[in-house]
C-alpha positions in Angstrom: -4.7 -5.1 14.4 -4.2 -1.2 15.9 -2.9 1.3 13.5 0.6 1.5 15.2 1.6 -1.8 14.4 0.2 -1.9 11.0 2.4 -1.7 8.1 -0.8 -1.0 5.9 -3.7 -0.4 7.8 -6.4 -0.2 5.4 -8.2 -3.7 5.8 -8.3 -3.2 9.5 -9.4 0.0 9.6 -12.2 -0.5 7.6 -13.5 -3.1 10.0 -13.5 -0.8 12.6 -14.9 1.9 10.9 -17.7 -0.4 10.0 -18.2 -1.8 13.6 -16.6 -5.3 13.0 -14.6 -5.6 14.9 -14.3 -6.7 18.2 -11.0 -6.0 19.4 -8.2 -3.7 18.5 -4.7 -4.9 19.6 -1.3 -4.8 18.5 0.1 -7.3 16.4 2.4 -9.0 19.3 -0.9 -9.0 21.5 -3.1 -11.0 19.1 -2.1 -14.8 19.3 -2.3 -14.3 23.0 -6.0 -13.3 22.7 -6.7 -16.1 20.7 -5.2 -18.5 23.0 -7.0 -17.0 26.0 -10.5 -16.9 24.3 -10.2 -20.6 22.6 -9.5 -21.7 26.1 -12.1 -20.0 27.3 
């Protein structure tokens, strides 16, 4: 989750500091990327 739609953006910014993750999106973006990529 980005840092704008984060009401507390410690866990997810740790995981990008650390490389993990993958993608950053906002919060009304992410069900649609899971969607896409399980179809996928």
């Amino acid at each position: 989750q980005d840092e704008s739609t984060s009401v507390v953006f410690g866990m997810p910014k740790v995981a990008i500091e650390l490389g993990a993750a993958q993608k950053i999106l906002p919060l009304g973006n992410i069900s649609q990327f899971v969607v896409a990529y399980c179809r996928n």
